[in-house]
C-alpha positions as CSV (number, residue, x, y, z in Angstrom):
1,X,-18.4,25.4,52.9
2,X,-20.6,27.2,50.5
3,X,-18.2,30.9,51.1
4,X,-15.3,28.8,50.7
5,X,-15.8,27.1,47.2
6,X,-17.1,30.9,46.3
7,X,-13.6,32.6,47.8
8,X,-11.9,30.2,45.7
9,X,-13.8,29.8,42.3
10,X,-13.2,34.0,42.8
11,X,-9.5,33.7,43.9
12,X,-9.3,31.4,40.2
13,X,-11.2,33.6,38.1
14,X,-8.6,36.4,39.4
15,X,-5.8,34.4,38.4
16,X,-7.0,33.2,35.2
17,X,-8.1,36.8,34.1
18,X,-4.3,38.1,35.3
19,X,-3.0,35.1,33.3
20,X,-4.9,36.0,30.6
21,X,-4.1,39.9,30.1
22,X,-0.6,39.8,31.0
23,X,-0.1,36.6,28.5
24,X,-2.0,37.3,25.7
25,X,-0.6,40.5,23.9
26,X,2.8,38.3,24.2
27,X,1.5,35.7,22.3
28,X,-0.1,38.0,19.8
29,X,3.2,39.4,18.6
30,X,4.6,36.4,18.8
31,X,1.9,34.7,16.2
32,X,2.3,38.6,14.5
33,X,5.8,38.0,13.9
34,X,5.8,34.9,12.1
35,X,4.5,36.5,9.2
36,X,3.6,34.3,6.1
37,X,6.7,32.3,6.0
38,X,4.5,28.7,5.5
39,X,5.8,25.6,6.6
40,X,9.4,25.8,6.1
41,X,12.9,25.7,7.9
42,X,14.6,28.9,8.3
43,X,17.1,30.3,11.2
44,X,18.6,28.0,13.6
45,X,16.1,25.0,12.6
46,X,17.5,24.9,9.3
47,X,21.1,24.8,10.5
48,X,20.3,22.2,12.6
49,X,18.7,20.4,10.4
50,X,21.5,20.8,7.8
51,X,24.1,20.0,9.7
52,X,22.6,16.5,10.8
53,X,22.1,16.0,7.1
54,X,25.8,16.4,6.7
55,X,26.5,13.9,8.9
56,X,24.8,11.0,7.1
């Protein structure tokens, strides 16, 4: 019992540190890439959100 709950605490940790270094520089340039903009619409969030406007 006791190898078991090692193999797979190990078999997690693996996963979690894959998860972790294949995942992580994506988010990074994702966060990078928002830049300073603040809160604000821009792109296809502000069309949308014009274009329901329009419709009132």
């Amino acid at each position: 019992m006791r190898i078991r709950t090692h193999r797979t605490l190990s078999t997690l940790l693996r996963i979690v540190a894959f998860t972790a270094f294949f995942v992580g520089p994506v988010g990074a340039f994702a966060y990078a890439q928002t830049g300073d903009k603040g809160p604000g619409l821009s792109g296809a969030g502000f069309v949308l959100y014009m274009s329901i406007q329009r419709g009132r």
